[in-house]
N, C-alpha and C positions, 0 to 999 in steps of 0.2 A: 445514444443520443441524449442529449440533454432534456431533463422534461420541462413543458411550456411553461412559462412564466404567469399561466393560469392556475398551476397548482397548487392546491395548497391543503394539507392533511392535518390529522387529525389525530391523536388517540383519547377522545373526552369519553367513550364507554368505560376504561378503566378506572374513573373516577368512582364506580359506583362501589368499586372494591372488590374483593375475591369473594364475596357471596354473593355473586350473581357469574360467575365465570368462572371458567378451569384455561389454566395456558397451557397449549399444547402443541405436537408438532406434526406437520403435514404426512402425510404416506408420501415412498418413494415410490414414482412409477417407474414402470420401464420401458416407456415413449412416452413422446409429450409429440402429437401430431395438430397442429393447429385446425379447425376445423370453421368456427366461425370467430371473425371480433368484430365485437358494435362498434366502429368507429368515429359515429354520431356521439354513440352514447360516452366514447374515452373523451369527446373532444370538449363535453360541459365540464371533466372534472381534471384536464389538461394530463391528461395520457396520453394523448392522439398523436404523439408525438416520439413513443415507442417505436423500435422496431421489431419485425416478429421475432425475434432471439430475445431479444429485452422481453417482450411481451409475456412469451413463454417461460423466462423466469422468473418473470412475478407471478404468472396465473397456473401455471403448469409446476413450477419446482416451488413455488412459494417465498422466493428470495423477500425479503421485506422491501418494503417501499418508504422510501428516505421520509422520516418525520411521520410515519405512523408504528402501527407495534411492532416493536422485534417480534416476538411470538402473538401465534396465534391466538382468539380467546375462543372456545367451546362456550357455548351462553346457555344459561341455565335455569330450565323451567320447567311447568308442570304442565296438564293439560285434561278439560274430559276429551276422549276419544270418541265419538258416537253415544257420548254423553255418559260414559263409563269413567268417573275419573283414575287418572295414572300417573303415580307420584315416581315416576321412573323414567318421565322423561329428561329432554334436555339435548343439546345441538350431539349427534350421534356419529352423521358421516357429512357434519358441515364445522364452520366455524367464521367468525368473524374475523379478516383477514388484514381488513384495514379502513380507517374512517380518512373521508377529505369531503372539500367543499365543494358545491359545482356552480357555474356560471351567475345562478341567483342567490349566490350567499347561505344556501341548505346544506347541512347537514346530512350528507350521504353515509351509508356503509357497503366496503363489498365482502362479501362475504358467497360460501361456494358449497355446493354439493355434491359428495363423492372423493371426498381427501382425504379420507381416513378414519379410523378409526379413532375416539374419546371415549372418556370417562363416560359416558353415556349409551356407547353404542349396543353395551348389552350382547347377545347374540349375533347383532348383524357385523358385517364385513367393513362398512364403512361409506362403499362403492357407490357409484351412480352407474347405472348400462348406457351406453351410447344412444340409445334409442330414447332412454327420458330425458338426456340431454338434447335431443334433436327437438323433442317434443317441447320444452321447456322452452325453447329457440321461438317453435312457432305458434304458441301460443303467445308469449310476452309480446311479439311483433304485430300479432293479428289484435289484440286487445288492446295495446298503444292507438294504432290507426284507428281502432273503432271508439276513441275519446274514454277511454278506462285507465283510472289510474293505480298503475299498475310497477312493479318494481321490471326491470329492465336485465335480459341475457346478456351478458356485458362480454364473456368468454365460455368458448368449448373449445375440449384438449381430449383428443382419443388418449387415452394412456395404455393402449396393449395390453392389458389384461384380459383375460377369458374371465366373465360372473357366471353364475349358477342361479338363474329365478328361476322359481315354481308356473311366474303366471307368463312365459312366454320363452321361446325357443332356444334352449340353453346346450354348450356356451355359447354366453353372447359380447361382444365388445362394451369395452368400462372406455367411461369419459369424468373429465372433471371439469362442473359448469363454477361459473362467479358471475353472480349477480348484483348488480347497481342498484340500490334500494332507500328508501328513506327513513330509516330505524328498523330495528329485531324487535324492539319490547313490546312483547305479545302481552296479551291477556293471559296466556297461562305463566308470563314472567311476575306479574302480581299475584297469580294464585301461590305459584310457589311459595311465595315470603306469608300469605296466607295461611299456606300447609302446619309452616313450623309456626305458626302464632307471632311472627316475627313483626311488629307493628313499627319499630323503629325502621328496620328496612323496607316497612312499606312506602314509608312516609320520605325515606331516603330516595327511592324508584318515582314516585308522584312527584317530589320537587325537580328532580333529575330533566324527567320525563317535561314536565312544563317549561320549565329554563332554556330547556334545551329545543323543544320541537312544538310549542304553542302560548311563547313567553305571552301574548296576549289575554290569555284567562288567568294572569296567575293575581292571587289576589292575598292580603296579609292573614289574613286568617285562616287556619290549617282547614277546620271545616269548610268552610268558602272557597276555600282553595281546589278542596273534593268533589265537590260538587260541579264547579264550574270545569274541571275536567274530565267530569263524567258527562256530563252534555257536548262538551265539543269530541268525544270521542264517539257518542250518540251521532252526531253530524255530521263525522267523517267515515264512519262503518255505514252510515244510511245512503251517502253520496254515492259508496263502491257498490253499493248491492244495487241501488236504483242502476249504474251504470251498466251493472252483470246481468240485470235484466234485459235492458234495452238492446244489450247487444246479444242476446239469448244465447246468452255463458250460461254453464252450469262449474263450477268450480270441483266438487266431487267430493271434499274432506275438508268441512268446515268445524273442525276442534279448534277446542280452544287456542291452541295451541300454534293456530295458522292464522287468527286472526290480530292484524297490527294495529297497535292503540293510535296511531299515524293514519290508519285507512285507510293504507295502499295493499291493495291485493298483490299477496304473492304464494310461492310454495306452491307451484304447480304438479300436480300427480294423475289421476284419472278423469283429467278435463276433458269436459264436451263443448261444442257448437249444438246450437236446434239445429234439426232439417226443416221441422215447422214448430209451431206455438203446440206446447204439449206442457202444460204441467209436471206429469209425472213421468218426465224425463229424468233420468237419473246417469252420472257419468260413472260412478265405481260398479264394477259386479257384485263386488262386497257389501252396497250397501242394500242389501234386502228389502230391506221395511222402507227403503225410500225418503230415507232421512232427510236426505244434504237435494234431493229432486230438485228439478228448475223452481218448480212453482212454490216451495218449501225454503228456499233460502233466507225471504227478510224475515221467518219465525227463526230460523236457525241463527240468524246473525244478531236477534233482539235476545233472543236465550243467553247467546255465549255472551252478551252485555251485562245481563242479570249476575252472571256469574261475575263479571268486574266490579261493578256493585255492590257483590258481597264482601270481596277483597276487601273495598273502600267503608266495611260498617265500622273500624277503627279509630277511621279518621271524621266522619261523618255520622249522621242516625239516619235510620231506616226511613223513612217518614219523607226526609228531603234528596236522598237515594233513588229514591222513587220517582219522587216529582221527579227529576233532574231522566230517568228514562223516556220519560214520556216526550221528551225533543226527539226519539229516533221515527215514528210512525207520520209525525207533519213531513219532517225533514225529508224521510224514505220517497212517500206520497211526490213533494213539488221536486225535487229532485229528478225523479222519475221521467215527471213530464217534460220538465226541461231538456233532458236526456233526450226523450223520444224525437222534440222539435229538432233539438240539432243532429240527431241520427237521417229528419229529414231533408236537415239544410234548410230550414225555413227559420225567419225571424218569429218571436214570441209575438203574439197580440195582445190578449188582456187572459186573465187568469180563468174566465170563462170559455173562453175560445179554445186557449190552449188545450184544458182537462176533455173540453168536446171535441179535439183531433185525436187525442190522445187515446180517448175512448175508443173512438168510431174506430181507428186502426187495429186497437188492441182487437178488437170486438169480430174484426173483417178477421185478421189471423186467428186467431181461434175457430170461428168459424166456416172458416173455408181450407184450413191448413194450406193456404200456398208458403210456397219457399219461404223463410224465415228472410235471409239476408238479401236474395232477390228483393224482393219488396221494399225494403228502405232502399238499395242499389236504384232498382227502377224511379222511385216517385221522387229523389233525392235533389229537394230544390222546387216541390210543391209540382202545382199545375205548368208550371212551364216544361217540367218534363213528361209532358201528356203524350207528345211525338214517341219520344222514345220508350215509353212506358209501350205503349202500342204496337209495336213491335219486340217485346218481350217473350221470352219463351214461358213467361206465366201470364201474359195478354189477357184471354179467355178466363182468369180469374178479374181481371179486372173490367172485364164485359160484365159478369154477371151482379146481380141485385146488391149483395152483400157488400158491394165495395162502394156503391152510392152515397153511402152514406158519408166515407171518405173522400172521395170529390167534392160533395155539398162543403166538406169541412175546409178544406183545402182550400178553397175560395177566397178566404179570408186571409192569404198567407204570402207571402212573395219569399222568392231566394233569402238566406242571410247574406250582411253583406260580406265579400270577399268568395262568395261563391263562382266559380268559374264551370259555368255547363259544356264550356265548350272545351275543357282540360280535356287529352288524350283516352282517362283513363273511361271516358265516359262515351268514347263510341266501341264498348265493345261490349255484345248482349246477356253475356252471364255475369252473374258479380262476380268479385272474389271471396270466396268462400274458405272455411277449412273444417270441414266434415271428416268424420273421422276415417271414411272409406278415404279421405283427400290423404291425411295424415299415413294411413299403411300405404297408398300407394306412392307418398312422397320416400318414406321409408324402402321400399322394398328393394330399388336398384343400391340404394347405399347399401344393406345387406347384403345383395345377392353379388354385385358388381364393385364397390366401390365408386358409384357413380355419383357426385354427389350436385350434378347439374339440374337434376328435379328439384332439388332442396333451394339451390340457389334462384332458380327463374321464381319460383313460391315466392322466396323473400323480395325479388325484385317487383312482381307486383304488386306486392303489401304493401311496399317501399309509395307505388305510384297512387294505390290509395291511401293511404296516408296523406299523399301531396294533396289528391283531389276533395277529400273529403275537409281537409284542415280543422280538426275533432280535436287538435290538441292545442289547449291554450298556453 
């Protein structure tokens, strides 16, 4: 089929030049099994238009896509690890597969994990398992609706292959995901040019970088230039983390290396949901010491900033480097609270009011550990949903003392507008959730059976919260 008359590509990463990328070419599988496509998401950037044999050859066999790269690019960076730095990274078993525009004139890339093997890949095989592409599915889906901005599962393609992992029941089925995103240039894509003392191509990545994805701070002077992009990069890593709070995400592996100078979260691996408000929630097994923890994230997210920072002392001096950090802890803070009101559906009042709901909530979850996502589910739209709160299978948490103090708050609040309490998705008494017991057991009949009707009913109620909560601007 022809594609829409919406499309329109790209290849503007190759301009940065062959030191920041390797071209390279996809692994051959031997199935290309369609499993999920975001048809929302093909339709901002005029793919929606494919049919699934088309589809499957651009996302599955990697045929090119008319007016972006012949070949693929492997992107190339560096990264600390758990704050270990490692000069050996760089795209291993992904690659950048092709830029185009979407419906608001942005600059998209997609790009996939599990294609093969690069100059990068080191030891590993290349591979993605079927089961982190499912995961990757329902995570991006569940963090969309909960108003996170977030890069998008755009395609999964079982490809027949049997992997071999350590950390889960092997062999197990290979998929190959592609992801809808708003830039790669990570923070460890300036370390690298950092690494090698390379000051011309750092300066090459920052103009790039600004032209291209926040032409609004760019300003004539190289130092001014630094600076002012080191704060709006402050303001858009502090918007993702206040958002990953609010919706009590833990991300699991926040290296350098995963975080986008853009601010959109992506590169999902041992992600968690809370079941309640717990700090030292942690999603990876591997992280011991409890690094990347729920409650640990806006130090980890200001760290990996410092280290952008440093990239930037070539262009800039220490001294105004610094200042220029200090936009992410205001930022993180009203961000936050912003986040929390509309997690409740209610309109802002005054900046007093707000920090005092925001409080008293934080304060009820923590201290009484009721259900995480219950609880914005239940009160979602302030005191008017007192009825339905009431009939809660966490009710008897909202009987007791502790939660007084959020009603008192609450008072001061009405619906946002466009709120709709009487939407479907709100006569039904659990929220929608995705806990990780939710996740094995969404998993187990695609395992066991090839069943893949539990995965899909999951995304169609994410689907309705989404509709109901309308978190995305």
């Amino acid at each position: 089929m022809p594609l829409s008359p919406h499309y329109r590509a790209s290849t503007s990463h190759a301009a940065l030049g062959p030191e920041f990328y390797d071209v390279v070419a996809a692994a051959t599988f031997p199935d290309h099994i369609l499993r999920y496509r975001n048809q929302r998401a093909a339709k901002t950037v005029g793919l929606d238009t494919l049919t699934d044999d088309e589809w499957i050859a651009h996302f599955g066999r990697f045929a090119p896509l008319n007016g972006s790269f012949e070949k693929p690019l492997a992107l190339r960076y560096h990264g600390h690890q758990f704050r270990v730095y490692n000069p050996e990274l760089g795209d291993g078993r992904g690659f950048l597969f092709a830029q185009l525009h979407d419906d608001k004139g942005r600059l998209l890339d997609l790009a996939t994990k599990g294609s093969g093997r690069t100059p990068w890949s080191r030891t590993a095989d290349g591979r993605l398992t079927l089961k982190g592409g499912v995961r990757e599915v329902l995570a991006t889906s569940m963090l969309e609706a909960l108003g996170v901005d977030t890069s998008k599962s755009f395609s999964l393609i079982e490809t027949g292959e049997e992997l071999v992992r350590g950390d889960e029941p092997s062999p197990t089925r290979s998929s190959v995901l592609v992801r809808l995103s708003h830039s790669h240039i990570r923070i460890g894509t300036f370390q690298r040019q950092a690494f090698h003392r390379s000051a011309a191509n750092i300066e090459t990545l920052l103009d790039y970088t600004i032209k291209t994805y926040m032409p609004d701070v760019w300003r004539d002077d190289a130092s001014a230039r630094a600076i002012a992009f080191l704060e709006e990069v402050c303001r858009r890593v502090a918007r993702t983390g206040a958002q990953w709070m609010a919706a009590g995400f833990v991300h699991g592996v926040l290296n350098t290396d995963n975080i986008n100078v853009t601010g959109e979260s992506f590169d999902y691996g041992p992600w968690r949901f809370l079941p309640v408000l717990e700090p030292g929630f942690t999603a990876a097994y591997f992280d011991e010491q409890g690094l990347y923890a729920y409650g640990r994230q806006p130090d980890a997210l200001f760290w990996n900033l410092v280290r952008l920072a440093e990239c930037l002392l070539v262009v800039a001096n220490k001294e105004q480097l610094e200042a220029a950090l200090n936009v992410f802890e205001p930022a993180l803070r009203a961000d936050f609270t912003a986040m929390m009101l509309k997690r409740l559906g209610v309109k802002p009042q005054s900046l007093e009011r707000d920090n005092e709901l925001s409080r008293a909530l934080w304060a009820f979850l923590s201290e009484s550990k009721a259900p995480f996502e219950q609880t914005f589910f239940d009160w979602f739209g302030g005191l008017a949903s007192a009825d339905r709160a009431g009939n809660s299978p966490s009710k008897d948490f909202y009987a007791a003392d502790s939660f007084q103090q959020v009603r008192e708050a609450l008072k001061d609040f009405t619906p946002r507008d466009g709120v709709d309490l009487g939407h479907p998705f709100f006569t039904r008494r659990d929220a929608c959730s995705m806990l990780i017991d939710e996740v094995e057991a969404i998993w187990k009949p695609i395992a066991d059976s090839d069943d893949w009707s539990v995965f899909h009913a999951k995304l169609a109620d994410i689907d309705q919260m989404r509709a109901a909560y309308g978190l995305i601007s």
